[in-house]
N, C-alpha and C positions, 0 to 999 in steps of 0.2 A: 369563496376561497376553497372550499372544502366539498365542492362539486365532481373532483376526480380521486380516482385512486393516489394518484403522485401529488397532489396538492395534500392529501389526508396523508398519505404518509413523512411526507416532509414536515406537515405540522407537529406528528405522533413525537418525530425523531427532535424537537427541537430542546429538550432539555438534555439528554445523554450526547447532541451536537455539542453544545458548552462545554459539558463536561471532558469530551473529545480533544476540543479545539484550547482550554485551556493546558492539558497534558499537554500534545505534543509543540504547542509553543511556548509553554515551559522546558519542554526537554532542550528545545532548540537553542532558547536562550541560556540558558545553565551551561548547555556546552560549548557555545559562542563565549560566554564570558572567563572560560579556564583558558581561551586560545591562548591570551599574553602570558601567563608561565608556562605555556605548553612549550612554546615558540621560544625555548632559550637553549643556549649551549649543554646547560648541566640536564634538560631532561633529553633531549636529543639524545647524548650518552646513553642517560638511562634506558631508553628505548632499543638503540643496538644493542647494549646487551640481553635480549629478551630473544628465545630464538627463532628463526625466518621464517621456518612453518608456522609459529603460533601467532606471530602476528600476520600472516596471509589466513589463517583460519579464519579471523577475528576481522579482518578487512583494514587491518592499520598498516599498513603499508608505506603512506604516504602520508606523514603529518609536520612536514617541514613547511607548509605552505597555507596563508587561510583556504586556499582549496581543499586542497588536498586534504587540511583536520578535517574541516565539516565534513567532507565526503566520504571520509573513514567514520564519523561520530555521527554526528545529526544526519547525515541522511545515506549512512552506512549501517546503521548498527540499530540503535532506539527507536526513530524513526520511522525507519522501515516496520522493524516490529508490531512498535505503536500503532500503523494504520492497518497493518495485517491484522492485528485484533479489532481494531474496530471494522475491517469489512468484513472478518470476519461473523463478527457477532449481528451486525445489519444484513449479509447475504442468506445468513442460514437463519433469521429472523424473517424474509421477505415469505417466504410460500411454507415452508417447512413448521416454523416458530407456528404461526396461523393454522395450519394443519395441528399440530401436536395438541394446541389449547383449544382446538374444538370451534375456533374461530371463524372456519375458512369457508364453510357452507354458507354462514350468515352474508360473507361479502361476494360470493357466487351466488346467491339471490338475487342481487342485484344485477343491472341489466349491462355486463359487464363477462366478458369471455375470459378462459382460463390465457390465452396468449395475451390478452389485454392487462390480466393484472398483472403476470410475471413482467411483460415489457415497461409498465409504467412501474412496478416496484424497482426495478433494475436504473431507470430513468431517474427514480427520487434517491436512490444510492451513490449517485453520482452526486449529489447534491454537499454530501459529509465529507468526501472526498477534495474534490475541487475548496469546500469551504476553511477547508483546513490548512489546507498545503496552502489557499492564500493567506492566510492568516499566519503561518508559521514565514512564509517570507515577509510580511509587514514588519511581523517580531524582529526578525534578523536586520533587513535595515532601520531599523531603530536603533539598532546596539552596534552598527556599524562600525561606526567611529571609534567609540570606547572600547571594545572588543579587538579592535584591530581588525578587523573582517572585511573593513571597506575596494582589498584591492580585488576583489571576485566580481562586482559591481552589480548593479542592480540588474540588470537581462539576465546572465549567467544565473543570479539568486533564483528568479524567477523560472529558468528554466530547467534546475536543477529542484523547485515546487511542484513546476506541473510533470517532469518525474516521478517524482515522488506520490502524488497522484494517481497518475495512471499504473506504478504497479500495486494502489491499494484497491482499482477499481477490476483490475485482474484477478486479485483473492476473491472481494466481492463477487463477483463474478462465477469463480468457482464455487465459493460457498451457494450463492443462490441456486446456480445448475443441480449442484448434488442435492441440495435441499427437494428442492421442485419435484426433482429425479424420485429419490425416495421418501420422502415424505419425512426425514429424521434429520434432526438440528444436530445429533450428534455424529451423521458421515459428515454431514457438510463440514462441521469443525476438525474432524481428525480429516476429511482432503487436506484442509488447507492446511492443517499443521505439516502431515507428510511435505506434500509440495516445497513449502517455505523453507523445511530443515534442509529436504534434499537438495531443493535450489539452490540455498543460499551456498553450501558449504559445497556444492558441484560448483559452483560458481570461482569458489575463492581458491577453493582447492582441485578440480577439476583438472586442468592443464600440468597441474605439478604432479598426478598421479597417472601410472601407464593404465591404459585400458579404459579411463573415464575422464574423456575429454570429452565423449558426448553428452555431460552432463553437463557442462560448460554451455556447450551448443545450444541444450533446448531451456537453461534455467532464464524463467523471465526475469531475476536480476542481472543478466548480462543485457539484454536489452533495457534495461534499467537503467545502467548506472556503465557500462562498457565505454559509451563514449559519453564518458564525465562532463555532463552537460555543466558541472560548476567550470570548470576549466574553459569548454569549450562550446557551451551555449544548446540552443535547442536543438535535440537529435531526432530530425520528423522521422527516418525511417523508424529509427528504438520504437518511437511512440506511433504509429501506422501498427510494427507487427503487435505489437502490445493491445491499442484496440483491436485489429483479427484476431485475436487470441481470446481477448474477452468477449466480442460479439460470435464469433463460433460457441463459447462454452454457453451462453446463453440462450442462443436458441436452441441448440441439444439438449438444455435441461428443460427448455418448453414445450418442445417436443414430445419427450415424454412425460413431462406431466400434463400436457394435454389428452393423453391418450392413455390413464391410468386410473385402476381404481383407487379412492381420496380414502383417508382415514379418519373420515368425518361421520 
């Protein structure tokens, strides 16, 4: 079992995976289950009066519908979050973390090339990802019924999962590139935070401001979540440019760390 890089590391990951996968299908459900007093007259009100910028900053937008809450809450706001720090912490854990603790020579001893481990640690990253976002859709149609959430339906859930997925495997992604790149856990982490803040909020707010729309353009939450795959089911182009964006960042950060001296 324990014969490759990606098999070793997916076992290393399997207790902080739990840890992972109960968060974010706790968040999921917590906010699935507030839909029925979301969903009434009197917070409706409450909602317009709050003002239009602050709730497009925020992504609430649209929470008259179970679409639309979740896609403003669970997989607008926490969610996203939530898996952004977890790739984050696994992408700048994959080459960098190993570097930093002096690790990384002991497993380049072995008969194993620097592009070989970066691709299979990238490979077993994928693994927290995918495992979670199914898990957080299993969560949701279980609370279907009770929650009220049932008219989204199960495809749409699911493909609004493997969203949510794929832009954790994007931080991932960058976090392991900058890691790889420089040999420090702490660019990898401040990439992704930059990224994420700028993305997110070019995203939401991008269009409404003159002069930065092309933040809009390139932020991978618009390929995210642009065509509300809760609403309207799986978006293969969102998710095509979403992996080129990740399999570009990953071979450029192997690239160079193929070709650098280790701080080992």
């Amino acid at each position: 079992m324990l014969r490759s890089v990606f098999t070793k590391t997916v076992w290393d990951q399997r207790r902080g995976l739990l840890a992972w996968v109960v968060g974010i299908t706790g968040v999921g459900v917590l906010y699935a289950a507030f839909y029925p007093s979301i969903n009434s007259p009197q917070m409706q009100q409450a909602l317009e009066a709050y003002p239009k910028g602050l709730l497009e900053a925020i992504g609430m937008t649209d929470v008259g519908t179970a679409a639309g809450y979740l896609g403003s809450t669970t997989f607008g706001l926490l969610g996203p979050a939530l898996i952004i720090v977890m790739a984050a912490a696994l992408g700048s854990s994959a080459i960098a973390g190993d570097e930093e603790s002096g690790r990384l020579d002991l497993t380049l001893a072995h008969p194993v090339s620097r592009w070989s481990l970066a691709l299979q640690r990238f490979c077993a990253l994928l693994v927290p990802m995918v495992l979670s976002s199914l898990a957080l859709w299993l969560a949701l149609l279980a609370i279907s019924g009770p929650a009220q959430i049932g008219s989204i339906g199960p495809a749409n859930m699911l493909a609004g999962s493997l969203h949510l997925a794929m832009l954790g495997i994007v931080f991932g992604a960058l976090a392991l590139a900058v890691g790889a790149a420089t040999g420090s856990r702490g660019m990898a982490y401040g990439a992704v935070a930059i990224v994420a803040v700028v993305g997110y909020f070019g995203n939401n707010l991008g269009p409404t401001i003159s002069g930065l729309g092309w933040l809009h353009d390139v932020s991978p939450f618009r390929f995210y979540a642009a065509g509300q795959p809760l609403q309207h089911g799986l978006q293969p182009g969102d998710l095509l440019v979403l992996a080129v964006i990740s399999g570009v960042l990953v071979l450029a950060g192997t690239y160079r760390f193929d070709r650098r001296d280790l701080a080992v």
